[in-house]
TIRO-2110 file (N, C-alpha, C; in Angstrom, 1 decimal):
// TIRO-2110
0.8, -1.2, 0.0, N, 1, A
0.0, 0.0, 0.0, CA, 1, A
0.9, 1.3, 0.0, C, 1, A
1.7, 1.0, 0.6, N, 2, A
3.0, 2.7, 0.9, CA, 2, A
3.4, 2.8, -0.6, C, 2, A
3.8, 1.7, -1.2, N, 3, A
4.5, 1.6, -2.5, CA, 3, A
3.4, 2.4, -3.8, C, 3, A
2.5, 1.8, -3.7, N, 4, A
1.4, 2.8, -4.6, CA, 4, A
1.4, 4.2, -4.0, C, 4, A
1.7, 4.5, -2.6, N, 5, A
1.3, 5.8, -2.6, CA, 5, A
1.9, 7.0, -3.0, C, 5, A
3.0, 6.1, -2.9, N, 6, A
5.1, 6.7, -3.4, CA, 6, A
4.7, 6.6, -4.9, C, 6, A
4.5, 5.8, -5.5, N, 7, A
4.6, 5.4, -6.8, CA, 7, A
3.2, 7.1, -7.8, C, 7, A
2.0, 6.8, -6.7, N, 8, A
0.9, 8.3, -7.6, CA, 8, A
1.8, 9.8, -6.8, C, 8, A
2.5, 9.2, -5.5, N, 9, A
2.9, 11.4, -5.8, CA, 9, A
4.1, 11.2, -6.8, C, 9, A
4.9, 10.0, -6.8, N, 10, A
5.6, 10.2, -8.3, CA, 10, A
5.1, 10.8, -9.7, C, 10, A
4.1, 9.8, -9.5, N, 11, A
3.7, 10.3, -11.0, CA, 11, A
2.7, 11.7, -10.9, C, 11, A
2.5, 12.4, -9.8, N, 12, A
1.7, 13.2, -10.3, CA, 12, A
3.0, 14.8, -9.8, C, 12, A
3.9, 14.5, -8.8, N, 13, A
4.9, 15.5, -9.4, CA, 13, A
5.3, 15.2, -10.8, C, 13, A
5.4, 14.6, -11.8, N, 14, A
6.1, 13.9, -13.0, CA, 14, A
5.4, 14.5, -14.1, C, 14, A
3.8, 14.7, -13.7, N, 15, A
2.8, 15.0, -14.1, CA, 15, A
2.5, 16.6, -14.2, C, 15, A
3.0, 17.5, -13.1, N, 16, A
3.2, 18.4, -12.6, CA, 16, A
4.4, 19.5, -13.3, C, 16, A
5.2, 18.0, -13.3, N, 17, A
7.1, 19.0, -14.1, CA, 17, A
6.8, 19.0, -15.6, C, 17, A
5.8, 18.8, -16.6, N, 18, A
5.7, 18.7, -17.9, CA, 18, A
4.7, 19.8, -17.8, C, 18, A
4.8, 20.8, -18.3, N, 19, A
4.0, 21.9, -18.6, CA, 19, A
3.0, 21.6, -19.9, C, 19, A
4.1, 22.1, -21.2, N, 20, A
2.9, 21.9, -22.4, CA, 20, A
3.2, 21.0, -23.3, C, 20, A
2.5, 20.5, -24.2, N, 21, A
2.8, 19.6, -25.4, CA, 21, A
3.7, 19.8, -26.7, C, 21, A
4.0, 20.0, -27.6, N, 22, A
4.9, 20.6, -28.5, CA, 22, A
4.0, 20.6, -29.3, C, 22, A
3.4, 19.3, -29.8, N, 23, A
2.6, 18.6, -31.0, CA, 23, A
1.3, 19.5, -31.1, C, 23, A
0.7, 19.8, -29.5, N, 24, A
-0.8, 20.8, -29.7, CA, 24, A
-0.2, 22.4, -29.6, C, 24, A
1.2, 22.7, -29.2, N, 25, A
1.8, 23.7, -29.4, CA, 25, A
1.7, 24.3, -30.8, C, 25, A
2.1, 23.3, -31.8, N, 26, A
2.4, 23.7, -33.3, CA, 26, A
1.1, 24.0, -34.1, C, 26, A
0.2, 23.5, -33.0, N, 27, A
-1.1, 23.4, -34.0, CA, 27, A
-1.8, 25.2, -33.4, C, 27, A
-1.0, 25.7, -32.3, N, 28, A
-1.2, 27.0, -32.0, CA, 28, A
-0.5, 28.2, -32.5, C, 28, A
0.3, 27.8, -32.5, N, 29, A
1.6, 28.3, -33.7, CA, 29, A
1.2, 29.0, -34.9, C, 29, A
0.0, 27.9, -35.0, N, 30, A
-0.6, 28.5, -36.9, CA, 30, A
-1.1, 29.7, -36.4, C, 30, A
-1.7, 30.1, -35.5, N, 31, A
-1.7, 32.0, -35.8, CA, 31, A
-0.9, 32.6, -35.7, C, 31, A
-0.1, 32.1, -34.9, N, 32, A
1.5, 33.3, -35.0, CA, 32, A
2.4, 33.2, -36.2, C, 32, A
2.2, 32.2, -36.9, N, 33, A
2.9, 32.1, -38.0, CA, 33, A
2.3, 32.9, -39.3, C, 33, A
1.5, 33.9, -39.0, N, 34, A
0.6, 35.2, -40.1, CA, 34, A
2.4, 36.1, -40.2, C, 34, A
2.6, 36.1, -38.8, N, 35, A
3.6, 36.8, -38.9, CA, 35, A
5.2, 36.4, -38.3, C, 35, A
4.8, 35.6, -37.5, N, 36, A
6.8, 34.7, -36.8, CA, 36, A
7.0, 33.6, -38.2, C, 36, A
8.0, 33.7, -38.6, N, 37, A
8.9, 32.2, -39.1, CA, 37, A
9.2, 31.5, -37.8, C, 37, A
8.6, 30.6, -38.1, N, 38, A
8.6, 29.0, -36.7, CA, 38, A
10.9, 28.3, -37.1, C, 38, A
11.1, 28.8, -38.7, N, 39, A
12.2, 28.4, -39.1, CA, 39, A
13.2, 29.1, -39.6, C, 39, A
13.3, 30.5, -38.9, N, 40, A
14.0, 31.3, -39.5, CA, 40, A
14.2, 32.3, -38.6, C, 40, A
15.4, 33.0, -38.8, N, 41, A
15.3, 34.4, -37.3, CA, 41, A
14.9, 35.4, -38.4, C, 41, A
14.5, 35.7, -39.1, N, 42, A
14.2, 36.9, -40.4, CA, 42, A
12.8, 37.6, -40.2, C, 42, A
12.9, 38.5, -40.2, N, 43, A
11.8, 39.2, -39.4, CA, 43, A
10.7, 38.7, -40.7, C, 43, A
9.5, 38.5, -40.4, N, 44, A
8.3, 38.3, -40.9, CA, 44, A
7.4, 39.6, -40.9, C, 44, A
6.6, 39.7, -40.4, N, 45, A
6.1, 40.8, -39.7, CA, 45, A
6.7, 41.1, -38.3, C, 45, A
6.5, 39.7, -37.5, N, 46, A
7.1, 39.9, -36.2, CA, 46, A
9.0, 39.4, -36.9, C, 46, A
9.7, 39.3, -35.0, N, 47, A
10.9, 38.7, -35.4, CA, 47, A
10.5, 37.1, -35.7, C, 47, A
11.9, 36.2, -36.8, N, 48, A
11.4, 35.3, -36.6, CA, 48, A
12.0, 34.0, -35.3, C, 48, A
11.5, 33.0, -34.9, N, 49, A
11.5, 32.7, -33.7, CA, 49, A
12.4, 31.7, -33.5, C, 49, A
12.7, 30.9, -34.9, N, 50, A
13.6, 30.1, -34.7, CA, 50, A
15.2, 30.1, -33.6, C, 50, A
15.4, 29.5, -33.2, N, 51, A
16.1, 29.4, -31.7, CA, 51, A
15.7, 30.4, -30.7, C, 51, A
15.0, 30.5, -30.6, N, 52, A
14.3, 31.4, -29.7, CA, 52, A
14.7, 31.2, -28.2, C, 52, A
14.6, 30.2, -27.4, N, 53, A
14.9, 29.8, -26.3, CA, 53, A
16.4, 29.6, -26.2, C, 53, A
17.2, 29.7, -27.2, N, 54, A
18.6, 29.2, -27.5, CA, 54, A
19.3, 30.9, -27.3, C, 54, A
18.6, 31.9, -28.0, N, 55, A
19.4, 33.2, -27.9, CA, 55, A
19.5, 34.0, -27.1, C, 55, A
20.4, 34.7, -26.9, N, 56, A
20.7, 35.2, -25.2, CA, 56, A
19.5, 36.5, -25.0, C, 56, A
19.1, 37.2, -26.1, N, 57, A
17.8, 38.1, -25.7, CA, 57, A
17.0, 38.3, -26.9, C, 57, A
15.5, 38.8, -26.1, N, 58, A
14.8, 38.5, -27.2, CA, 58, A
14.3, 40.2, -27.4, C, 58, A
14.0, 40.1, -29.0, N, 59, A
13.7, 41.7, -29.4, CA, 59, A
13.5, 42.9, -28.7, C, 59, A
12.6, 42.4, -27.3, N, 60, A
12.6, 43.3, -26.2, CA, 60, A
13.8, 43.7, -25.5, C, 60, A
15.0, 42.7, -25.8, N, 61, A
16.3, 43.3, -24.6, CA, 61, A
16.0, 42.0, -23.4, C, 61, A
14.9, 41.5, -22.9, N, 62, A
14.6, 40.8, -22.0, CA, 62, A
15.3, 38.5, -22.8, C, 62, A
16.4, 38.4, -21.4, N, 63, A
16.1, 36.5, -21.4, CA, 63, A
15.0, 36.1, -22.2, C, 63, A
15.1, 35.1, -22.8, N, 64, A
13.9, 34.7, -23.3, CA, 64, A
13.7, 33.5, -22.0, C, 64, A
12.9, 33.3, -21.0, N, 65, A
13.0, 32.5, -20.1, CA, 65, A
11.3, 32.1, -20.4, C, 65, A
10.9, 31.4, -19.9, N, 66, A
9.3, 30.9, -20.4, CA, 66, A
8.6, 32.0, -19.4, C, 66, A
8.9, 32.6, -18.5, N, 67, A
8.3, 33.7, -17.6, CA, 67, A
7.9, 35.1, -18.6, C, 67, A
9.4, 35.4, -19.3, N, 68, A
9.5, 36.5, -20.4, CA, 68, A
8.7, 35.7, -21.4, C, 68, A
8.6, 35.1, -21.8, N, 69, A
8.0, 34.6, -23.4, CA, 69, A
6.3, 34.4, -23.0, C, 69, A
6.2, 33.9, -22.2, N, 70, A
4.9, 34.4, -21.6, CA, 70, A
4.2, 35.7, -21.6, C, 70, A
5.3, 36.7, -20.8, N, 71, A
4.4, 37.7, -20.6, CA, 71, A
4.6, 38.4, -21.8, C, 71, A
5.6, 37.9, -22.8, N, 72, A
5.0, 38.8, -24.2, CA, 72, A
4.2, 38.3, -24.9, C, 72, A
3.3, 37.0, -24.8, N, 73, A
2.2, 36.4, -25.5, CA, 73, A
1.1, 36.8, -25.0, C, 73, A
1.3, 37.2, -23.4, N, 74, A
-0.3, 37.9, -22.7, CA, 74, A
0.1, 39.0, -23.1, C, 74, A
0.9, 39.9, -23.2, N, 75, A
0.8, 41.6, -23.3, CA, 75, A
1.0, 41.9, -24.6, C, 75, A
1.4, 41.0, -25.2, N, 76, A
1.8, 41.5, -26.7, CA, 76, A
2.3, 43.1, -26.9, C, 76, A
2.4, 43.8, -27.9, N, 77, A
3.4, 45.2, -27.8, CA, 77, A
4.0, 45.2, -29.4, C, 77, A
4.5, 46.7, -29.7, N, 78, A
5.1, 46.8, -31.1, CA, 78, A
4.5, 46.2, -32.1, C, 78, A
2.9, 45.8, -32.1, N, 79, A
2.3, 45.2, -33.2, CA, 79, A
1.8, 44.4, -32.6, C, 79, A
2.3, 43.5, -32.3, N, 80, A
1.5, 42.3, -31.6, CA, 80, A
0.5, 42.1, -30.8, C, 80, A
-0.8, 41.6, -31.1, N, 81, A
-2.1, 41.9, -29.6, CA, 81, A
-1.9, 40.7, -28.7, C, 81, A
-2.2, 41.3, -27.8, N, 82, A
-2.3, 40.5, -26.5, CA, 82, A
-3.0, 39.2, -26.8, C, 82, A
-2.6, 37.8, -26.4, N, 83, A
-3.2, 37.1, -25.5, CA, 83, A
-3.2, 36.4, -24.6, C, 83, A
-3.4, 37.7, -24.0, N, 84, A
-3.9, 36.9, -22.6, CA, 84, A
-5.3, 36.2, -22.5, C, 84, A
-5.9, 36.8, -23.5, N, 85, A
-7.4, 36.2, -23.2, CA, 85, A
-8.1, 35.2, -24.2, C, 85, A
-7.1, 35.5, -25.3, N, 86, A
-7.1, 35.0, -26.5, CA, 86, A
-7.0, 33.3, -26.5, C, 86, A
-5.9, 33.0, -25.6, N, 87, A
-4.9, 32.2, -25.6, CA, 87, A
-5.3, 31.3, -23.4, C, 87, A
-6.1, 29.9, -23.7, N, 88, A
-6.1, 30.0, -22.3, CA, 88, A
-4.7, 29.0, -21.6, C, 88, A
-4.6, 28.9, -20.7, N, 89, A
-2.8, 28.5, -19.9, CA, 89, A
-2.7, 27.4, -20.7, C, 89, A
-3.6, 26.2, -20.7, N, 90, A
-2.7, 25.0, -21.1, CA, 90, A
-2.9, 25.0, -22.4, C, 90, A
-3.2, 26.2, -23.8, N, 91, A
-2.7, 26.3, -24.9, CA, 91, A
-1.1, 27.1, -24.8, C, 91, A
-1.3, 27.9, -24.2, N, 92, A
0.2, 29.0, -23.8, CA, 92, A
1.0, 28.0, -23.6, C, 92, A
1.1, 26.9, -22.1, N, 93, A
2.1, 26.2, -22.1, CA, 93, A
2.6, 25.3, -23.2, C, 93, A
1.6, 24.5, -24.0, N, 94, A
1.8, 23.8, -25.6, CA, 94, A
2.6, 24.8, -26.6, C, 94, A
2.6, 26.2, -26.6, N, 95, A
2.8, 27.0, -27.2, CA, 95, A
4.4, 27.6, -26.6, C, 95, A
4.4, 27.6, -25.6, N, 96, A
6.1, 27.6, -24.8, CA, 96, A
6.8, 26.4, -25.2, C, 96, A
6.1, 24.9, -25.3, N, 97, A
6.6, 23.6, -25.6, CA, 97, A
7.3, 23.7, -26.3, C, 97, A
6.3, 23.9, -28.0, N, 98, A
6.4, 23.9, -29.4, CA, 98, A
8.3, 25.1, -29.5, C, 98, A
7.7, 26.4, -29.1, N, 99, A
8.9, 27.7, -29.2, CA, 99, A
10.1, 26.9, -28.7, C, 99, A
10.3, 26.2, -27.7, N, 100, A
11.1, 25.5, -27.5, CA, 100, A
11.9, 24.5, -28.6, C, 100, A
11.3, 23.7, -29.0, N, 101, A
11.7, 22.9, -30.1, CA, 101, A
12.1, 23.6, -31.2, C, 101, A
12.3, 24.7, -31.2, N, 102, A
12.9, 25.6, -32.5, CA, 102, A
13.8, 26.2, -32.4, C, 102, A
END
């Protein structure tokens, strides 16, 4: 009985440390891709995003840390609209997943 009970808070911290999906990330992607290249740093309309999580700052000046890359998907700025409202958390974190993998 102790061993299952070790075994579900395992799995549900495990459960816990995986934020978003990449796969329903990309499928979120398709609106930002009107204006980000998903494969390219070349500005589109926006910049584009490829290594994004890889480069030491992002257009703002600011880490690209998923805290920063967040709050420029809820506040949007220089063209970009906000969503915060647009966009609800566990598409955002699929959408941090996906930015990642590029």
């Amino acid at each position: 009985m102790l061993s299952l009970g070790v075994l579900l808070v395992s799995t549900a911290a495990f459960a816990q440390g995986k934020k978003g999906d990449p796969a329903k990330g990309k499928a979120v992607f398709e609106q930002c891709s009107v204006c980000h290249a998903p494969d390219s740093t070349e500005k589109k309309m926006g910049p584009g995003l490829k290594g994004l999580f890889k480069a030491s700052k992002m257009t703002n000046g600011k880490k690209p840390t998923e805290a920063n890359v967040r709050a420029k998907i809820d506040e949007g700025g220089n063209g970009m609209p906000a969503y915060k409202d647009m966009l609800n958390g566990q598409e955002k974190d699929d959408l941090i997943a996906y930015l990642k993998t590029l």
